[in-house]
N, C-alpha and C positions, 0 to 999 in steps of 0.2 A: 463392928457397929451395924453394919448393913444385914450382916448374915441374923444378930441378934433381933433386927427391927420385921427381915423378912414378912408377910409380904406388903408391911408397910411400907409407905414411901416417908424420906426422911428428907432433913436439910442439913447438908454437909458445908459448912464454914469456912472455910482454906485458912482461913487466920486466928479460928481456934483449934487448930491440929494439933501446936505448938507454941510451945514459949518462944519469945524473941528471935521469930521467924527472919532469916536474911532474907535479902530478895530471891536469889538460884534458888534456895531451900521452897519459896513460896511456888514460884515460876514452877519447879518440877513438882509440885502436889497439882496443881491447874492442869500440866501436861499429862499428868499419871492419871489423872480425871477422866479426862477428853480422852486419851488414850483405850482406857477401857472403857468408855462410850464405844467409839467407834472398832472398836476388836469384836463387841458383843455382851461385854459382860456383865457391865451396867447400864440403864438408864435412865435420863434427866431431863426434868421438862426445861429446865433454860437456866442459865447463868444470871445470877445479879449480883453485880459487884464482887465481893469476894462468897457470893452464896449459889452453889449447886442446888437449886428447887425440885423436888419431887424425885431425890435418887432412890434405886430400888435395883435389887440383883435382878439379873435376867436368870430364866432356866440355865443357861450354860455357867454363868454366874454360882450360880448356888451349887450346880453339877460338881463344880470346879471344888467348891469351899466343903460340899460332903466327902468329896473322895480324900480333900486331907485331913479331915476331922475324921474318918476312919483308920486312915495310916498312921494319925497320932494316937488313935486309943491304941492301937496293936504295936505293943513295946518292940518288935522288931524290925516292923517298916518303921517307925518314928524315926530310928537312924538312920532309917535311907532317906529318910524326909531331911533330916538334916544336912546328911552329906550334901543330898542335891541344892538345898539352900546355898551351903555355904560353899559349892561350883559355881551357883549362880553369881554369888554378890562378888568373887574373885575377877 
């Protein structure tokens, strides 16, 4: 969504992510938010209610989102991309 809007700024919803969002489920999208605020990768002029105002990748953001959009075109890192995915999510 961000990388497609790039270098527009967008408005990210936290309660239209998803369909019948629980609470933990909502809590960790707000966390994963603010998180990548403050790592560097996105930025947001301010929170209203469940609305992130004015998000936008940063340079390292977008760095980030090119170097896997090229290891997916190249069908041989794609599986490294995966493997590392799914080390990650274990």
């Amino acid at each position: 969504m961000l990388y497609k809007a790039f270098p527009i700024e967008t408005e990210v919803i936290v309660d239209e992510l998803g369909e019948n969002l629980d609470e933990e489920t909502t809590d960790n999208y707000f966390a994963t938010i603010r998180f990548l605020q403050r790592e560097g990768f996105i930025h947001y002029q301010k929170l209203h209610y469940s609305a992130f105002k004015g998000v936008v990748l940063t340079a390292k953001g977008l760095k980030i989102l090119d170097t896997m959009a090229d290891a997916l075109a190249d069908e041989k890192a794609r599986g490294a991309v995966i493997r590392e995915v799914i080390k990650l999510s274990v």
